[in-house]
C-alpha positions, -999 to +999 in steps of 0.1 A: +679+093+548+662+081+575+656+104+605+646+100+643+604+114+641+615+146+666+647+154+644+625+146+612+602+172+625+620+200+635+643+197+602+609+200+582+598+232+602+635+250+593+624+237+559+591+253+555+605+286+571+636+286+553+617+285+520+600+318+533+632+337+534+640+328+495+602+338+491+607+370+501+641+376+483+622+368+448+593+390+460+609+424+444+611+402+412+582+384+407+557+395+432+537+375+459+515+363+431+543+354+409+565+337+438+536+314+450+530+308+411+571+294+411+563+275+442+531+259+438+535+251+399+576+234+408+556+218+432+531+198+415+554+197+390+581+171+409+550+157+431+534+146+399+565+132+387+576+117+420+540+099+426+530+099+391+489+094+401+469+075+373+439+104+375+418+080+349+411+053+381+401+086+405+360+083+411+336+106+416+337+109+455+374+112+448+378+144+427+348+160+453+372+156+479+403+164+462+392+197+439+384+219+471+412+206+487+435+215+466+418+246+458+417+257+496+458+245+495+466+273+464+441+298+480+460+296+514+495+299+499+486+329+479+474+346+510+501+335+529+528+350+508+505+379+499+512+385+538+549+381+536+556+404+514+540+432+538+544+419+574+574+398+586+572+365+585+574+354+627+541+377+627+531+363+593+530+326+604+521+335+640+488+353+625+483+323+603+484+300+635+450+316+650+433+294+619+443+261+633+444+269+669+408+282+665+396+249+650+413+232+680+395+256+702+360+249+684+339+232+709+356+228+733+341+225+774+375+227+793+379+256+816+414+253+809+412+260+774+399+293+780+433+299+795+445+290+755+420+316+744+425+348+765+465+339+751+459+337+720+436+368+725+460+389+741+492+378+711+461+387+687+457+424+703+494+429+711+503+424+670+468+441+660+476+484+646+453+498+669+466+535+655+471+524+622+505+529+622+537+508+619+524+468+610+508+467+576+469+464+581+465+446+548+492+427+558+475+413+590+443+408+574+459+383+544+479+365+570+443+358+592+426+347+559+452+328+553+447+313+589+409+308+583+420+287+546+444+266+568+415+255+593+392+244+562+420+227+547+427+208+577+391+197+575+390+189+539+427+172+542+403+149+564+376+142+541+405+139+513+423+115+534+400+094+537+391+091+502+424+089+488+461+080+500+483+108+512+508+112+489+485+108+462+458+133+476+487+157+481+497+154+443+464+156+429+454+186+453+492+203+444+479+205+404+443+219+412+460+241+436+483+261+408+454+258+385+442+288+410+479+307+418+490+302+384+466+328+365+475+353+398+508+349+389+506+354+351+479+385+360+506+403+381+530+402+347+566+394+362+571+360+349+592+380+319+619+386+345+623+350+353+663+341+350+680+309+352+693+317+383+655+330+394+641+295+379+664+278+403+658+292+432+620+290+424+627+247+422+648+251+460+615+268+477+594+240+461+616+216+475+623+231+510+585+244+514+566+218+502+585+186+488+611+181+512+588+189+547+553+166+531+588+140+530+598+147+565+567+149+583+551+115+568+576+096+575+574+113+612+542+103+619+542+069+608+562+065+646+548+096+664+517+101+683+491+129+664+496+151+699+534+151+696+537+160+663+510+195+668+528+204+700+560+203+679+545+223+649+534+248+677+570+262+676+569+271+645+558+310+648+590+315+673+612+298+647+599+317+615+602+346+638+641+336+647+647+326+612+635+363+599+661+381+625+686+358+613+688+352+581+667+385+565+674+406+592+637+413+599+637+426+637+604+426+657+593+450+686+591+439+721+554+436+721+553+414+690+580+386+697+556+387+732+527+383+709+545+351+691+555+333+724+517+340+736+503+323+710+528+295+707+521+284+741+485+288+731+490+265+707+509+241+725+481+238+754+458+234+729+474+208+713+477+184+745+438+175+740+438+180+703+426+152+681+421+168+656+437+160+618+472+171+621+481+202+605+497+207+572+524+215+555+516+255+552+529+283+535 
Protein backbone atom coordinates (compact mmCIF):
# COMPACT_ATOMS: atom_id res chain seq x y z
CA UNK A 1 0.00 0.00 0.00
CA UNK A 2 1.15 3.03 -1.19
CA UNK A 3 0.90 6.05 1.07
CA UNK A 4 1.11 9.94 0.68
CA UNK A 5 5.11 10.74 2.32
CA UNK A 6 3.30 12.95 5.39
CA UNK A 7 0.60 10.11 6.09
CA UNK A 8 3.51 7.47 5.45
CA UNK A 9 5.35 9.30 8.16
CA UNK A 10 3.11 9.88 10.78
CA UNK A 11 1.66 6.09 10.48
CA UNK A 12 5.43 4.94 11.03
CA UNK A 13 5.86 7.13 14.23
CA UNK A 14 2.36 5.44 15.78
CA UNK A 15 4.20 2.39 14.63
CA UNK A 16 7.40 2.75 16.43
CA UNK A 17 5.51 4.00 19.60
CA UNK A 18 2.83 1.60 19.44
CA UNK A 19 5.42 -1.22 19.53
CA UNK A 20 6.59 0.42 22.90
CA UNK A 21 3.34 -0.17 24.63
CA UNK A 22 3.50 -4.13 23.78
CA UNK A 23 7.25 -3.70 24.98
CA UNK A 24 6.33 -2.82 28.15
CA UNK A 25 3.41 -5.26 28.57
CA UNK A 26 6.07 -8.25 27.99
CA UNK A 27 8.45 -6.49 30.28
CA UNK A 28 7.08 -8.33 33.67
CA UNK A 29 7.74 -11.54 31.53
CA UNK A 30 10.72 -11.40 29.90
CA UNK A 31 12.58 -8.43 31.11
CA UNK A 32 13.98 -5.29 29.19
CA UNK A 33 16.84 -7.55 28.17
CA UNK A 34 14.66 -10.32 27.10
CA UNK A 35 12.08 -8.05 25.21
CA UNK A 36 14.77 -6.23 23.09
CA UNK A 37 16.22 -9.85 22.64
CA UNK A 38 12.32 -10.78 21.00
CA UNK A 39 12.56 -7.66 19.09
CA UNK A 40 15.80 -7.35 17.68
CA UNK A 41 16.31 -11.17 16.89
CA UNK A 42 12.28 -11.31 14.96
CA UNK A 43 13.74 -8.45 13.43
CA UNK A 44 16.69 -9.62 11.66
CA UNK A 45 15.01 -12.54 11.48
CA UNK A 46 12.17 -11.29 8.61
CA UNK A 47 14.75 -8.47 7.41
CA UNK A 48 17.16 -11.29 6.51
CA UNK A 49 14.43 -13.14 4.87
CA UNK A 50 12.74 -10.20 3.23
CA UNK A 51 16.23 -8.82 1.68
CA UNK A 52 18.01 -11.98 1.77
CA UNK A 53 21.77 -10.07 1.53
CA UNK A 54 24.48 -12.40 -0.22
CA UNK A 55 27.14 -11.55 2.91
CA UNK A 56 29.92 -13.62 0.70
CA UNK A 57 30.08 -10.34 -2.04
CA UNK A 58 30.26 -7.70 1.26
CA UNK A 59 34.22 -6.26 1.21
CA UNK A 60 36.30 -5.22 3.59
CA UNK A 61 35.29 -1.39 3.88
CA UNK A 62 31.79 -2.89 3.95
CA UNK A 63 31.70 -4.98 7.15
CA UNK A 64 33.91 -1.84 8.90
CA UNK A 65 31.02 0.15 8.31
CA UNK A 66 28.40 -2.20 8.93
CA UNK A 67 29.74 -4.09 12.34
CA UNK A 68 29.67 -0.79 14.51
CA UNK A 69 26.65 0.06 12.96
CA UNK A 70 24.81 -2.49 13.83
CA UNK A 71 26.42 -2.83 17.06
CA UNK A 72 25.60 0.86 18.03
CA UNK A 73 21.73 -0.09 16.63
CA UNK A 74 21.44 -3.29 19.36
CA UNK A 75 23.42 -1.17 21.99
CA UNK A 76 20.80 1.73 21.65
CA UNK A 77 17.68 -0.54 21.77
CA UNK A 78 18.82 -2.27 24.87
CA UNK A 79 19.22 1.03 26.53
CA UNK A 80 16.22 2.33 25.27
CA UNK A 81 13.96 -0.35 26.61
CA UNK A 82 16.20 -0.72 29.67
CA UNK A 83 14.64 2.99 30.16
CA UNK A 84 11.07 1.88 29.54
CA UNK A 85 10.75 -0.37 31.79
CA UNK A 86 11.66 2.35 34.63
CA UNK A 87 10.49 5.77 33.31
CA UNK A 88 7.44 6.24 30.97
CA UNK A 89 7.87 6.19 27.65
CA UNK A 90 6.85 10.17 26.53
CA UNK A 91 9.85 10.92 29.00
CA UNK A 92 11.74 7.83 27.69
CA UNK A 93 11.75 8.91 23.98
CA UNK A 94 11.85 12.64 24.87
CA UNK A 95 15.22 11.97 26.89
CA UNK A 96 16.39 9.90 24.04
CA UNK A 97 15.71 12.93 21.63
CA UNK A 98 18.62 15.21 23.41
CA UNK A 99 21.16 12.52 21.34
CA UNK A 100 19.98 13.70 18.04
CA UNK A 101 19.05 17.15 18.70
CA UNK A 102 22.57 17.59 20.23
CA UNK A 103 24.32 16.33 17.08
CA UNK A 104 22.08 18.93 15.18
CA UNK A 105 23.21 21.51 17.63
CA UNK A 106 27.06 20.50 17.23
CA UNK A 107 28.64 23.39 15.61
CA UNK A 108 26.41 25.36 15.06
CA UNK A 109 26.98 29.68 14.71
CA UNK A 110 23.29 30.76 14.70
CA UNK A 111 22.15 32.95 17.49
CA UNK A 112 18.96 31.44 16.98
CA UNK A 113 19.86 28.06 17.75
CA UNK A 114 20.83 29.00 21.17
CA UNK A 115 17.11 29.67 21.53
CA UNK A 116 16.92 25.58 20.63
CA UNK A 117 19.38 25.07 23.40
CA UNK A 118 18.26 27.02 26.53
CA UNK A 119 14.76 24.74 25.40
CA UNK A 120 16.06 21.83 25.35
CA UNK A 121 17.93 22.84 28.50
CA UNK A 122 15.11 23.89 30.44
CA UNK A 123 12.75 20.25 29.20
CA UNK A 124 16.24 18.61 30.30
CA UNK A 125 16.09 20.28 33.99
CA UNK A 126 12.25 20.20 34.32
CA UNK A 127 12.33 16.06 33.83
CA UNK A 128 15.83 15.83 35.73
CA UNK A 129 15.16 14.32 40.01
CA UNK A 130 16.77 17.12 41.55
CA UNK A 131 15.50 15.52 45.13
CA UNK A 132 15.88 12.20 44.13
CA UNK A 133 12.52 11.38 44.38
CA UNK A 134 9.57 10.40 42.10
CA UNK A 135 11.32 9.73 38.22
CA UNK A 136 13.65 6.79 38.26
CA UNK A 137 17.34 8.20 38.19
CA UNK A 138 18.62 5.03 36.51
CA UNK A 139 15.89 5.35 34.39
CA UNK A 140 16.87 8.85 33.10
CA UNK A 141 20.35 8.02 32.82
CA UNK A 142 19.64 4.68 30.25
CA UNK A 143 17.28 6.84 28.33
CA UNK A 144 20.37 9.71 27.73
CA UNK A 145 22.75 6.86 26.88
CA UNK A 146 20.47 5.70 24.80
CA UNK A 147 20.27 9.35 23.28
CA UNK A 148 24.15 9.64 23.02
CA UNK A 149 24.06 5.72 20.92
CA UNK A 150 21.33 7.27 18.58
CA UNK A 151 23.69 10.40 17.70
CA UNK A 152 26.65 7.84 16.79
CA UNK A 153 24.36 5.80 14.90
CA UNK A 154 23.14 8.52 12.90
CA UNK A 155 26.78 9.15 12.00
CA UNK A 156 27.69 5.68 11.34
CA UNK A 157 24.18 5.14 9.37
CA UNK A 158 26.19 7.74 7.23
CA UNK A 159 29.30 6.15 6.67
CA UNK A 160 27.14 2.69 6.26
CA UNK A 161 25.06 4.36 3.73
CA UNK A 162 27.41 5.20 1.84
CA UNK A 163 29.10 2.00 1.62
CA UNK A 164 26.18 -0.11 1.29
CA UNK A 165 22.34 0.20 0.09
CA UNK A 166 19.79 0.91 2.70
CA UNK A 167 17.89 -1.94 2.99
CA UNK A 168 20.72 -4.05 2.87
CA UNK A 169 22.92 -2.08 5.44
CA UNK A 170 19.82 -2.22 7.72
CA UNK A 171 19.70 -6.16 7.37
CA UNK A 172 23.23 -6.77 7.79
CA UNK A 173 23.48 -4.20 10.81
CA UNK A 174 19.86 -5.83 12.29
CA UNK A 175 21.94 -9.45 12.62
CA UNK A 176 25.21 -7.95 14.22
CA UNK A 177 22.89 -5.92 16.34
CA UNK A 178 21.11 -9.13 18.18
CA UNK A 179 24.47 -10.78 18.15
CA UNK A 180 24.88 -8.07 21.18
CA UNK A 181 21.07 -8.04 22.82
CA UNK A 182 20.79 -11.64 22.34
CA UNK A 183 23.29 -12.90 25.12
CA UNK A 184 21.57 -9.89 27.47
CA UNK A 185 18.55 -11.51 26.87
CA UNK A 186 19.58 -15.15 27.52
CA UNK A 187 21.77 -13.66 30.77
CA UNK A 188 18.63 -12.22 32.35
CA UNK A 189 17.08 -16.03 32.18
CA UNK A 190 13.27 -15.43 31.13
CA UNK A 191 13.25 -16.79 27.67
CA UNK A 192 11.77 -20.22 29.65
CA UNK A 193 8.57 -18.21 30.02
CA UNK A 194 8.24 -17.56 26.39
CA UNK A 195 4.45 -18.75 25.28
CA UNK A 196 2.92 -18.95 21.99
CA UNK A 197 0.89 -16.24 22.56
CA UNK A 198 4.24 -14.31 24.09
CA UNK A 199 6.20 -15.53 20.70
CA UNK A 200 3.51 -13.72 18.81
CA UNK A 201 3.36 -10.72 20.23
CA UNK A 202 7.34 -10.65 20.22
CA UNK A 203 6.88 -11.03 15.95
CA UNK A 204 4.05 -7.78 16.10
CA UNK A 205 6.72 -5.43 17.95
CA UNK A 206 9.33 -6.52 15.38
CA UNK A 207 7.03 -5.60 12.77
CA UNK A 208 5.40 -2.37 14.20
CA UNK A 209 8.99 -1.12 15.65
CA UNK A 210 11.23 -1.88 13.19
CA UNK A 211 9.97 -3.71 9.92
CA UNK A 212 6.88 -1.91 9.21
CA UNK A 213 8.29 1.94 10.10
CA UNK A 214 12.16 1.18 8.05
CA UNK A 215 9.00 0.34 5.23
CA UNK A 216 7.17 3.47 5.83
CA UNK A 217 9.75 5.90 6.22
CA UNK A 218 11.85 4.79 2.94
CA UNK A 219 9.39 4.91 0.85
CA UNK A 220 8.69 8.61 2.47
CA UNK A 221 11.75 9.98 1.68
CA UNK A 222 12.15 8.92 -1.67
CA UNK A 223 9.44 12.17 -2.31
CA UNK A 224 10.17 14.27 0.87
CA UNK A 225 12.73 16.74 1.44
CA UNK A 226 15.47 15.54 4.50
CA UNK A 227 14.07 18.86 6.61
CA UNK A 228 10.44 17.65 6.31
CA UNK A 229 10.84 14.46 7.25
CA UNK A 230 13.13 15.52 10.97
CA UNK A 231 10.60 18.28 11.65
CA UNK A 232 8.01 15.53 11.42
CA UNK A 233 9.93 12.94 13.50
CA UNK A 234 10.27 15.88 16.04
CA UNK A 235 6.74 15.02 17.29
CA UNK A 236 7.43 12.04 18.25
CA UNK A 237 8.15 12.54 22.12
CA UNK A 238 4.52 14.28 22.38
CA UNK A 239 3.06 11.33 20.69
CA UNK A 240 4.93 8.50 22.67
CA UNK A 241 3.87 10.65 25.48
CA UNK A 242 -0.01 10.62 24.25
CA UNK A 243 0.22 7.12 23.27
CA UNK A 244 1.47 6.08 27.09
CA UNK A 245 -1.79 8.09 28.67
CA UNK A 246 -3.78 6.31 26.21
CA UNK A 247 -3.25 3.13 25.70
CA UNK A 248 -1.04 2.06 29.12
CA UNK A 249 -2.44 4.62 31.14
CA UNK A 250 0.94 6.09 32.11
CA UNK A 251 0.01 9.87 33.27
CA UNK A 252 2.79 12.51 33.43
CA UNK A 253 3.09 15.64 35.84
CA UNK A 254 2.57 19.08 34.64
CA UNK A 255 6.17 19.92 34.62
CA UNK A 256 7.07 16.91 32.50
CA UNK A 257 4.52 16.91 29.55
CA UNK A 258 6.06 20.88 29.73
CA UNK A 259 9.41 19.30 29.49
CA UNK A 260 8.23 17.05 26.28
CA UNK A 261 6.67 20.06 24.31
CA UNK A 262 9.98 22.09 25.23
CA UNK A 263 12.07 19.89 23.65
CA UNK A 264 9.90 19.04 20.68
CA UNK A 265 9.91 22.46 19.61
CA UNK A 266 13.58 22.28 20.19
CA UNK A 267 13.77 19.83 17.94
CA UNK A 268 11.71 21.15 15.41
CA UNK A 269 13.82 24.59 15.20
CA UNK A 270 16.58 22.68 15.05
CA UNK A 271 15.56 20.74 12.32
CA UNK A 272 14.67 23.76 9.91
CA UNK A 273 18.63 24.19 9.23
CA UNK A 274 19.45 20.57 9.80
CA UNK A 275 21.29 18.69 7.12
CA UNK A 276 22.24 16.30 8.75
CA UNK A 277 21.59 12.26 8.00
CA UNK A 278 18.03 11.82 8.86
CA UNK A 279 17.29 10.01 11.96
CA UNK A 280 16.51 6.46 12.38
CA UNK A 281 14.18 4.27 13.07
CA UNK A 282 14.72 4.16 17.08
CA UNK A 283 13.67 2.18 19.85
Amino acid sequence: MKLPPVPAVLLSIVSVQGGAAIAKGLFPVLGAAGTASARIGFSALILLLTVRPNLAKLNAAQWKAVIPYGLVLGAMNLLFYCALARIPMGLAVTLEFIGPLGLALGGSRRALDILWVVLAAAGIALIAPWSGKGIDVPGVIFALSAGVCWAIYILLSKRAGRQLPGQLAVSVGMMFAALLVLPAGIIEGNFGLMTPTILVLGVVLALLSSVLPFSLEMQALRKMPSRTFSILMSVEPAVAALIGWLVIGEQLKMGQWIAVICIVIASCGASLKSKAVNPPVEA
